[in-house]
N, CA, C and O atoms as a MOPAC input file, in Angstrom:
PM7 MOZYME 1SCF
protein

 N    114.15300 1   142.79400 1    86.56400 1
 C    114.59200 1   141.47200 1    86.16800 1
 C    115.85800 1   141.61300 1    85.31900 1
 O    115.94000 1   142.46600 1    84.43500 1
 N    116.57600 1   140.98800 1    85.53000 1
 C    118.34600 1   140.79600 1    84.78200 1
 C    117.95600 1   139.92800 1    83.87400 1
 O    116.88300 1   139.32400 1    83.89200 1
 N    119.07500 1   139.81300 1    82.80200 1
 C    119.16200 1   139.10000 1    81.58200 1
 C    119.53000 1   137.62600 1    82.28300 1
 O    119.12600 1   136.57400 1    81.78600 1
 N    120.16500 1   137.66300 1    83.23000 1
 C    120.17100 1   136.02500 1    84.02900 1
 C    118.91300 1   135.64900 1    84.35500 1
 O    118.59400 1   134.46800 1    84.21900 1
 N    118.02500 1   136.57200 1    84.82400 1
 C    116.30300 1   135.95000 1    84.90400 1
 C    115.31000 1   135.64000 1    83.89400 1
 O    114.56400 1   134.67400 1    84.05000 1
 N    115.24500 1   136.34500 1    82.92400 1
 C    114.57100 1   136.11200 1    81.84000 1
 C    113.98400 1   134.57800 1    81.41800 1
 O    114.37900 1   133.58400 1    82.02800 1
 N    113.54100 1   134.53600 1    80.92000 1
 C    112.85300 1   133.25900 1    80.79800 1
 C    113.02400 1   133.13600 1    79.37300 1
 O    112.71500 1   134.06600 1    78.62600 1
 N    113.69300 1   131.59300 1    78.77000 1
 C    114.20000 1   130.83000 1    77.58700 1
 C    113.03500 1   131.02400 1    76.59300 1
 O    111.98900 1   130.37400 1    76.61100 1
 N    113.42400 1   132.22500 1    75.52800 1
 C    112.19400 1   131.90900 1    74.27800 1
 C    112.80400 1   130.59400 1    73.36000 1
 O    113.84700 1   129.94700 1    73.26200 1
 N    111.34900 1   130.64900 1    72.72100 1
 C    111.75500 1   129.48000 1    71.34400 1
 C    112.56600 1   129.62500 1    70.67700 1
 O    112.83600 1   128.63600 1    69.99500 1
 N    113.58200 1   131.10600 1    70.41900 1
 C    114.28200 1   130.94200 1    69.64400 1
 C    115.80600 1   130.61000 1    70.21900 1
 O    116.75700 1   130.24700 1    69.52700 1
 N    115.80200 1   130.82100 1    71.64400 1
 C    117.11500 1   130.80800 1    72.27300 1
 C    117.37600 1   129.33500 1    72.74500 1
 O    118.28300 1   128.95500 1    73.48500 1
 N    116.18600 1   128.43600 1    72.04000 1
 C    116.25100 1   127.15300 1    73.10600 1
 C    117.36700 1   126.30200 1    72.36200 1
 O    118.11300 1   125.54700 1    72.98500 1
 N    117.43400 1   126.49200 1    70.86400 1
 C    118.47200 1   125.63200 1    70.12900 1
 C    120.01500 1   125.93100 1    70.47500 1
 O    120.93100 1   125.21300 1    70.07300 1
 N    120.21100 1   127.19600 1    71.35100 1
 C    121.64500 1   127.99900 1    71.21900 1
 C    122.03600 1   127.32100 1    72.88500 1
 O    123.13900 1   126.80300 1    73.05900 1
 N    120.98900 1   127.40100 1    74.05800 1
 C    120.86100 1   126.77800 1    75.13900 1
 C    121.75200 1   124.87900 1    74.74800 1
 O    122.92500 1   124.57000 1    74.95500 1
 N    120.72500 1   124.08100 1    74.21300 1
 C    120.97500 1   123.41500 1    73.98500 1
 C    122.08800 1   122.66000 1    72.80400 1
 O    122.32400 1   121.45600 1    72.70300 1
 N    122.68400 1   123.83300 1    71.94500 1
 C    123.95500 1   123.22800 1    71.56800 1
 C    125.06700 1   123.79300 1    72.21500 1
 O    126.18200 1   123.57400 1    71.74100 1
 N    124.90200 1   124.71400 1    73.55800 1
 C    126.22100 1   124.69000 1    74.52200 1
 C    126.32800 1   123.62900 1    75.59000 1
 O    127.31800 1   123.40600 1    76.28600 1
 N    125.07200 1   122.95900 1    75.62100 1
 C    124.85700 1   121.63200 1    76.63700 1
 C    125.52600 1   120.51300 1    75.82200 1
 O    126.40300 1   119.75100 1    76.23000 1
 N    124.99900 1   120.54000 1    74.67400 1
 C    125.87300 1   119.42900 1    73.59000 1
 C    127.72100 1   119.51200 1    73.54200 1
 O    128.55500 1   118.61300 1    73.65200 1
 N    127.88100 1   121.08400 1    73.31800 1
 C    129.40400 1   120.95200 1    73.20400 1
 C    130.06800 1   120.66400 1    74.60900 1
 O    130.93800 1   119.79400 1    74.63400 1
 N    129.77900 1   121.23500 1    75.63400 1
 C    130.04100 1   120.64600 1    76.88000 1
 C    130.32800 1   118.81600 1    77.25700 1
 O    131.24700 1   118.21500 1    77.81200 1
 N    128.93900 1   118.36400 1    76.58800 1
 C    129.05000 1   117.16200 1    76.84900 1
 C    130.21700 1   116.52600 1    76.33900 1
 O    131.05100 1   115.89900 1    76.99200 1
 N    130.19900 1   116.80700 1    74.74800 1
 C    130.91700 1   116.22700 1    73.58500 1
 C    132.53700 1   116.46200 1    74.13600 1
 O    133.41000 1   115.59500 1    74.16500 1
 N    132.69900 1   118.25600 1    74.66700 1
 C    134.20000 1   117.96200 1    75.30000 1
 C    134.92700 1   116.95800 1    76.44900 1
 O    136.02900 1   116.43400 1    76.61500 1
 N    133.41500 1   117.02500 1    77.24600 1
 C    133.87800 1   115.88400 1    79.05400 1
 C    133.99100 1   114.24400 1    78.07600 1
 O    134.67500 1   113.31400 1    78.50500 1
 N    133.27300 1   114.15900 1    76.87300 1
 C    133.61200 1   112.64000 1    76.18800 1
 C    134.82300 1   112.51800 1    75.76500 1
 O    135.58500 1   111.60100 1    76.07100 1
 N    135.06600 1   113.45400 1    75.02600 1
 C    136.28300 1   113.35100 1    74.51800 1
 C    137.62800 1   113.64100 1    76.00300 1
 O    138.37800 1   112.68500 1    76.20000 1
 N    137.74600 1   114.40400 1    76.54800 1
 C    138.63800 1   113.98900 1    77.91900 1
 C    138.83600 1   112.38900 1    78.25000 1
 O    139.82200 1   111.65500 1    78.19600 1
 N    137.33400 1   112.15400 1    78.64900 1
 C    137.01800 1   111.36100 1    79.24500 1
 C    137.62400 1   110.05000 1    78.18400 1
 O    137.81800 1   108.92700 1    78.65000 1
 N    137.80900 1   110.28300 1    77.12900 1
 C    138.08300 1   109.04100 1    76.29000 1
 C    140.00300 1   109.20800 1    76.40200 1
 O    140.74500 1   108.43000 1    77.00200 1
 N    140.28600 1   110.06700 1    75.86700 1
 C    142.02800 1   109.97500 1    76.08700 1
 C    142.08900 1   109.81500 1    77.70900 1
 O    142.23400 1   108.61000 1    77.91500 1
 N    142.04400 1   110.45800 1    78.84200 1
 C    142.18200 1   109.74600 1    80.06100 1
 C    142.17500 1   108.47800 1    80.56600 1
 O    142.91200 1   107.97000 1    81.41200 1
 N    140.72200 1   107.76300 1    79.59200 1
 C    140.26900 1   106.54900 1    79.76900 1
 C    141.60100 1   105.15300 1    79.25200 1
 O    142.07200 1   104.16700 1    79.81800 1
 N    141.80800 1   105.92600 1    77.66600 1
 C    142.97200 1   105.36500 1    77.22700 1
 C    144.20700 1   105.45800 1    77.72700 1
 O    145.09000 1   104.65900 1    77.41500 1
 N    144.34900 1   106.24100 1    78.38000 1
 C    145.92600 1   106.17000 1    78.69600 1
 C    146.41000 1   105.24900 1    80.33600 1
 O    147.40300 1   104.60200 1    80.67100 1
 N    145.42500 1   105.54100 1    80.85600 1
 C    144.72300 1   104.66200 1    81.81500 1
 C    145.50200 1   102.98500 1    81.39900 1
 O    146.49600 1   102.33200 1    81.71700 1
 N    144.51900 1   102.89400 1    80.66200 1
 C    144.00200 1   101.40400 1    80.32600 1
 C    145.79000 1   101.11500 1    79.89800 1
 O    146.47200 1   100.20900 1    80.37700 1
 N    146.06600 1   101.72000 1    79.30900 1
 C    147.75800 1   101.81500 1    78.54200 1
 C    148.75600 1   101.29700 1    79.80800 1
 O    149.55300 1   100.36000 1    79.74400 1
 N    148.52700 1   102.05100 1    80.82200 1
 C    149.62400 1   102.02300 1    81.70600 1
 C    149.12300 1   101.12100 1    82.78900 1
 O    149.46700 1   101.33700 1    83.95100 1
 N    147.94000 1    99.63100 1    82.33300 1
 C    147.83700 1    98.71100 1    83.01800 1
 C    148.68400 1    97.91200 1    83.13500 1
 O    149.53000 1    98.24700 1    82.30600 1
 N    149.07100 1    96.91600 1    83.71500 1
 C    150.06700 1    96.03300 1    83.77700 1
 C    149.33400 1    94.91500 1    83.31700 1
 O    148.20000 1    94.82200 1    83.78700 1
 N    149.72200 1    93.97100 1    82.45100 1
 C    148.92500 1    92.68400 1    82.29800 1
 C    148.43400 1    91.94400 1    83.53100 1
 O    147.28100 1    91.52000 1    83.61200 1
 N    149.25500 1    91.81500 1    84.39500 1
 C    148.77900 1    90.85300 1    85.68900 1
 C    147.56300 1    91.51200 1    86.19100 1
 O    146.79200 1    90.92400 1    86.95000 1
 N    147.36500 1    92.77400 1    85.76900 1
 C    146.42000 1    93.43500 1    86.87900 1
 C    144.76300 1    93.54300 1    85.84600 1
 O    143.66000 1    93.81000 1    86.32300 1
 N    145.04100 1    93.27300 1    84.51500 1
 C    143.63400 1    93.01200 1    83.81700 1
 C    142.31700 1    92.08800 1    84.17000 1
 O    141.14500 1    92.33000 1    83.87900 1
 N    143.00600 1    90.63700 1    85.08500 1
 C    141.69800 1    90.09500 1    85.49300 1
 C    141.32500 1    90.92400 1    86.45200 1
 O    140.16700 1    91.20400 1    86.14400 1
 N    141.57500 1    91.46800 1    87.38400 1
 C    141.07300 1    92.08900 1    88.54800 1
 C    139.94400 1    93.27900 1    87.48500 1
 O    138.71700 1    93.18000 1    87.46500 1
 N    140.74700 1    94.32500 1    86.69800 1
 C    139.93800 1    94.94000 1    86.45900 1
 C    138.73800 1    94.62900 1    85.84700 1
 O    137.65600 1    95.10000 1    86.19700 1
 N    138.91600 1    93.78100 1    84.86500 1
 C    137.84600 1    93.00700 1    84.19000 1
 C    136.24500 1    92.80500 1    85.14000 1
 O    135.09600 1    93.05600 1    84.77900 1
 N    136.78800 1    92.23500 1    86.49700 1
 C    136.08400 1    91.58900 1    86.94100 1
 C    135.41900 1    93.08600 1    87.49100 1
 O    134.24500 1    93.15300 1    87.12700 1
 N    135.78500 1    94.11200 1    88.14900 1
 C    135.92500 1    94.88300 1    88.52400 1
 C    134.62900 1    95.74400 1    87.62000 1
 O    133.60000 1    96.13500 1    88.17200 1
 N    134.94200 1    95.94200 1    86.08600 1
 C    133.78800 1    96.85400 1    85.15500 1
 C    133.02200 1    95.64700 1    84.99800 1
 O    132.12300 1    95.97400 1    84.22400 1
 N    132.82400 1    94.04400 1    85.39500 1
 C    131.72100 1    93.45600 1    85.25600 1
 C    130.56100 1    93.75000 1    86.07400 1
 O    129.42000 1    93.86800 1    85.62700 1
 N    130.92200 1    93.87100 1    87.37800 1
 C    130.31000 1    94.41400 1    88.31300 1
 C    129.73800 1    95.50400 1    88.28100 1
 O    128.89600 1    95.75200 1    89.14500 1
 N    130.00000 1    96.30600 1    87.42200 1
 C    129.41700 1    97.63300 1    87.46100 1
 C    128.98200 1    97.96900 1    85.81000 1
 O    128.97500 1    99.10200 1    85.32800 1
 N    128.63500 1    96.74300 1    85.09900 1
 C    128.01600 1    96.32000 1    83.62500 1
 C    126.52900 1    95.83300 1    84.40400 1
 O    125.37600 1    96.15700 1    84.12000 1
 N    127.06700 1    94.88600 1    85.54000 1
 C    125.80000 1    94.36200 1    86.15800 1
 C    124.87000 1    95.53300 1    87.43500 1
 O    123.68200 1    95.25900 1    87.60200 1
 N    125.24700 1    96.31600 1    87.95800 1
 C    124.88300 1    97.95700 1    88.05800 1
 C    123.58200 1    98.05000 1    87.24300 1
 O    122.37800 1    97.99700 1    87.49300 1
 N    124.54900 1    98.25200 1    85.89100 1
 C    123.76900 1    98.92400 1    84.33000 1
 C    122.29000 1    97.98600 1    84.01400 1
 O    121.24400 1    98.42700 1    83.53900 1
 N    122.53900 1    96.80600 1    84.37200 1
 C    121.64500 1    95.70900 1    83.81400 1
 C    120.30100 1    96.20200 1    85.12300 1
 O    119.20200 1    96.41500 1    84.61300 1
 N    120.34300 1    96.30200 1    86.03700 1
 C    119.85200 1    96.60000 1    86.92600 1
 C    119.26600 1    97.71700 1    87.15800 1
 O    118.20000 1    97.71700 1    87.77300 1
 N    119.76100 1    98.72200 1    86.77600 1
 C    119.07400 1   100.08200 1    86.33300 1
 C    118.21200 1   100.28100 1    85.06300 1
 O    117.13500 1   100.87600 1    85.06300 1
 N    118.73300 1    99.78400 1    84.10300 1
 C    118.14800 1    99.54200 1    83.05500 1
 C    116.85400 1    98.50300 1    83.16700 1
 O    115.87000 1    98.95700 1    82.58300 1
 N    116.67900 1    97.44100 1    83.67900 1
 C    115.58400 1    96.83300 1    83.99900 1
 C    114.78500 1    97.58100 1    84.82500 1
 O    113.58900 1    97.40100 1    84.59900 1
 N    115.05500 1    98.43500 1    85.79100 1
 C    114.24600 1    98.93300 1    86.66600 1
 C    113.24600 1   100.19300 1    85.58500 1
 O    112.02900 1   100.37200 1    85.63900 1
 N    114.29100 1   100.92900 1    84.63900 1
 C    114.25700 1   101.82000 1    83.49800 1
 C    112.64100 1   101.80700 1    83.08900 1
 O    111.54400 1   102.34600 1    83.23600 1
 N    113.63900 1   100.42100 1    82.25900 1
 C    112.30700 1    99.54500 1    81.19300 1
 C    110.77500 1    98.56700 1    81.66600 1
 O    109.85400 1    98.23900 1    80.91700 1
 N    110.88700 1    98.36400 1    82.72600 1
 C    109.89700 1    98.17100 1    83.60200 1
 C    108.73500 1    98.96000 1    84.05600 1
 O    107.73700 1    98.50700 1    84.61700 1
 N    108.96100 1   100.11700 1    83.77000 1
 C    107.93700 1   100.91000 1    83.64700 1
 C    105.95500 1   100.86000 1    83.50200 1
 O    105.07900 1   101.49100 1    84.09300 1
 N    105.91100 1    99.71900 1    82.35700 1
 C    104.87100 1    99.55500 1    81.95800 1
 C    104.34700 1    99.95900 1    80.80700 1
 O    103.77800 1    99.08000 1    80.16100 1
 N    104.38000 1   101.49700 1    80.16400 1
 C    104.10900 1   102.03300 1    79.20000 1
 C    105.33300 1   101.90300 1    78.28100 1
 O    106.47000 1   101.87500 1    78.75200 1
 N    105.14700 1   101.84300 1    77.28000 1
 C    106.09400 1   101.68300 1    75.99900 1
 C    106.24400 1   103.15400 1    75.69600 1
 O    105.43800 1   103.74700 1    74.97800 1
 N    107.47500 1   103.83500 1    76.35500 1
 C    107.93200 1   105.31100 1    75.78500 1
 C    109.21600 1   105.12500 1    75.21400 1
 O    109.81300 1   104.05400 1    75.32500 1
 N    109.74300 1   106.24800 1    74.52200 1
 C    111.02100 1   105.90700 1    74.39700 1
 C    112.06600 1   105.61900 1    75.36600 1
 O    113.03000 1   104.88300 1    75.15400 1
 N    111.79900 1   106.28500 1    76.51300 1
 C    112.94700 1   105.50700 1    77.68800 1
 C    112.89400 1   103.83900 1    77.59500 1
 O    113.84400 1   103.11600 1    77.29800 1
 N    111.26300 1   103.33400 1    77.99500 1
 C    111.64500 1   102.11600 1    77.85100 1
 C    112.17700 1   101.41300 1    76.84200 1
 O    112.80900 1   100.42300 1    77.21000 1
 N    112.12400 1   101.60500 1    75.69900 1
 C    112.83800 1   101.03900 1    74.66000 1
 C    114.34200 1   101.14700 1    74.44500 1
 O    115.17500 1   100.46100 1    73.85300 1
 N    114.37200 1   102.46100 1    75.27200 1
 C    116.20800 1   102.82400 1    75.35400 1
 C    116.23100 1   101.80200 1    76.58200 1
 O    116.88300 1   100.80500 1    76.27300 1
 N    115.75800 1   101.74700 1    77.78100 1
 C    116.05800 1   100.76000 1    78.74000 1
 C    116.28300 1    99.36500 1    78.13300 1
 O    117.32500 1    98.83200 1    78.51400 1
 N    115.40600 1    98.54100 1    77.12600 1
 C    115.41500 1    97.44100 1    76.69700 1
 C    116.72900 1    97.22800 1    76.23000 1
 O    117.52500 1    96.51100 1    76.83700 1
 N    117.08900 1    98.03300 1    74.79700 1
 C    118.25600 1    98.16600 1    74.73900 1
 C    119.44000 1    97.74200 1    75.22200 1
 O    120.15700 1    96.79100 1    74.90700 1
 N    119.59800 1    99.10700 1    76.52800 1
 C    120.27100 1    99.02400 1    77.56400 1
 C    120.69800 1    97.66500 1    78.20900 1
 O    121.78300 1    97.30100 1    78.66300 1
 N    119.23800 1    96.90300 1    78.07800 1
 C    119.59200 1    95.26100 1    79.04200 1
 C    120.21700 1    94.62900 1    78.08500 1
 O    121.07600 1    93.81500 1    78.42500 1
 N    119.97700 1    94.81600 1    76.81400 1
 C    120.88500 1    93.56700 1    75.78700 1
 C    122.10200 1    94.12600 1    75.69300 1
 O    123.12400 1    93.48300 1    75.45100 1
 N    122.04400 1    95.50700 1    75.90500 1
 C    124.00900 1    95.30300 1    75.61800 1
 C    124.55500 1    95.07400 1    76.49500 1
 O    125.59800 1    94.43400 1    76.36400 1
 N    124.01300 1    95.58100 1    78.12400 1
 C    125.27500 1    95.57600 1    79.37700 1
 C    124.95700 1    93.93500 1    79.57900 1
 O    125.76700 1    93.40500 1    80.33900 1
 N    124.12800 1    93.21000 1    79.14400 1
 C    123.81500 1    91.37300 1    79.34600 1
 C    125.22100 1    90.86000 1    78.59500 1
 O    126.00500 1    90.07000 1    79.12100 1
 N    125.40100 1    91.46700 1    77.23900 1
 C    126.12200 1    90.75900 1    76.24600 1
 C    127.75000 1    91.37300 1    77.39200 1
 O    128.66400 1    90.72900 1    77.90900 1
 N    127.53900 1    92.32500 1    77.37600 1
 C    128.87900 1    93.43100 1    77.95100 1
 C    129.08800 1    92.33400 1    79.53800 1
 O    130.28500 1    92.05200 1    79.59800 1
 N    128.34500 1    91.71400 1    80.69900 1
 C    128.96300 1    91.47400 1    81.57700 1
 C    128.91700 1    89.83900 1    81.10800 1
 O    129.70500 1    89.12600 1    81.73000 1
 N    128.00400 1    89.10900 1    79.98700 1
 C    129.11000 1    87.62500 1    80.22000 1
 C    129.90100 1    87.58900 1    79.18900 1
 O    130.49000 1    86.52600 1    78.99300 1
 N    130.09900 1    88.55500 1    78.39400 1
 C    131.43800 1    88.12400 1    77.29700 1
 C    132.82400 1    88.67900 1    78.55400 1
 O    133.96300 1    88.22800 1    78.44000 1
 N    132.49000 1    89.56900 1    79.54800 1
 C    133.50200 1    89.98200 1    80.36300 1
 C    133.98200 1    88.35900 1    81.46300 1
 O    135.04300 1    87.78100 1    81.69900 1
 N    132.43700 1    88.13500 1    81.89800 1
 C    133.07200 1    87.00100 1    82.56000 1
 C    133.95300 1    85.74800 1    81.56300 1
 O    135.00900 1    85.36500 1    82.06700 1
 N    133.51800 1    85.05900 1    80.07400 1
 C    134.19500 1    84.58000 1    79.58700 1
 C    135.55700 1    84.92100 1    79.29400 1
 O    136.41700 1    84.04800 1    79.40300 1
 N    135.94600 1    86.41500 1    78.83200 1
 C    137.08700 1    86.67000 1    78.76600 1
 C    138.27700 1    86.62900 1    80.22900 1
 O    139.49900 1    86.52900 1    80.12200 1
 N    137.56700 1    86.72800 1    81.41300 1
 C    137.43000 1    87.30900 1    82.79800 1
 C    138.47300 1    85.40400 1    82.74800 1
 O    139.67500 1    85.16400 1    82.63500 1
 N    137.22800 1    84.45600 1    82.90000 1
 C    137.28400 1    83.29000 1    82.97500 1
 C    138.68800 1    82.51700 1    82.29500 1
 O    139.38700 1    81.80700 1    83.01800 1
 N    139.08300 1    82.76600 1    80.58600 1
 C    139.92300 1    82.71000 1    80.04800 1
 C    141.43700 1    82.98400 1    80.40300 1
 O    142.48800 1    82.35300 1    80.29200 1
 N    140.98300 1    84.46600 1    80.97400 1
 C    142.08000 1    84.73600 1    81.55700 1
 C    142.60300 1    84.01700 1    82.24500 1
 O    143.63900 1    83.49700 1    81.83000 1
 N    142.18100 1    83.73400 1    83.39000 1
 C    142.43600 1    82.88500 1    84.79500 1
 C    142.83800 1    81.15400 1    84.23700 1
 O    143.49200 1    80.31600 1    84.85800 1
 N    142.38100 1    81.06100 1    83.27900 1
 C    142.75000 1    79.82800 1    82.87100 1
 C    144.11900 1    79.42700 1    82.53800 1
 O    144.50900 1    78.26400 1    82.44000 1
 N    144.91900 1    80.64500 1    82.34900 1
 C    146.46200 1    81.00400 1    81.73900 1
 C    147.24300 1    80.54500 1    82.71300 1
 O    148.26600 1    79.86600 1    82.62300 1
 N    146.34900 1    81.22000 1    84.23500 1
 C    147.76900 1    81.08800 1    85.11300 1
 C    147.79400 1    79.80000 1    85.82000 1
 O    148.76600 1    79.58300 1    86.54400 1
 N    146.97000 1    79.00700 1    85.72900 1
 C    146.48400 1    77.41500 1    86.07700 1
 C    147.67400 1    76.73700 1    85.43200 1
 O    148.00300 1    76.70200 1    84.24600 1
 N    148.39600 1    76.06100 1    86.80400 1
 C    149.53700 1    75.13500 1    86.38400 1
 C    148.95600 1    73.75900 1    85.14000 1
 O    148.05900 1    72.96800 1    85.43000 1
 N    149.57900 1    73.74900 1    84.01600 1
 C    149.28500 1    72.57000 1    83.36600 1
 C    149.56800 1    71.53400 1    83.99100 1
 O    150.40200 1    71.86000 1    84.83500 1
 N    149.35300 1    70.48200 1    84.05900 1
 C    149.74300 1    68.75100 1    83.98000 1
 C    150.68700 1    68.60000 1    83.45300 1
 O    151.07500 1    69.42800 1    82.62900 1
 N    151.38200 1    67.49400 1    83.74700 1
 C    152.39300 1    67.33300 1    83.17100 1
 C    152.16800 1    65.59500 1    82.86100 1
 O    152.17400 1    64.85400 1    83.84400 1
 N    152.00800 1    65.10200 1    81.72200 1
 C    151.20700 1    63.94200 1    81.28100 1
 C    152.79600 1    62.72300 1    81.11100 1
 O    153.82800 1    62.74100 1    80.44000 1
 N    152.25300 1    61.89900 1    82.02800 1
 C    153.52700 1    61.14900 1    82.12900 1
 C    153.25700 1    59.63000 1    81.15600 1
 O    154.15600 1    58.79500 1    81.05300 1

């Protein structure tokens, strides 16, 4: 048996699991300057589209998360699922109001005679 086969003691499990942590913590942090620079080099005209675009996939979240928390037994997933439904709920209609707002801009006014 190789040191690649061995099997994880109790003491190696914390060293396992804070190279899974720093891993993660680096793809977040990428993932956050990419995300920003992104968002930077949107064009205003093109924000309702996207808007509407991560609502759709807020409402995804709401949907997974209900399926999550539905479970039956009260574990911690379901309570992280519950969660889950109140923020991506709040996250896809404050998107459609803002979504909505938007679109309201490019609506020719009246012209009140």
């Amino acid at each position: 048996m190789t040191n690649d086969q061995l099997p994880i003691t109790n003491y190696q499990l914390p060293i396992v699991m804070a190279e899974g942590l720093i891993a993660g913590l680096v793809v977040f942090t990428l993932a956050s300057f990419v995300g920003f620079e992104v968002i930077n080099k949107v064009p205003p005209t093109l924000h309702t589209p996207l808007m509407s675009g991560s609502n759709a996939i807020s409402g995804i979240a709401v949907l997974g998360a209900i399926l999550i928390s539905g479970q039956g037994s009260v574990t911690v997933t379901s309570i992280l699922g519950t969660i889950a439904i109140a923020l991506a709920t709040i996250n896809v209609v404050a998107g459609f109001l803002v979504t909505d707002r938007m679109l309201q801009m490019f609506k020719k006014k009246e012209v009140k005679a």
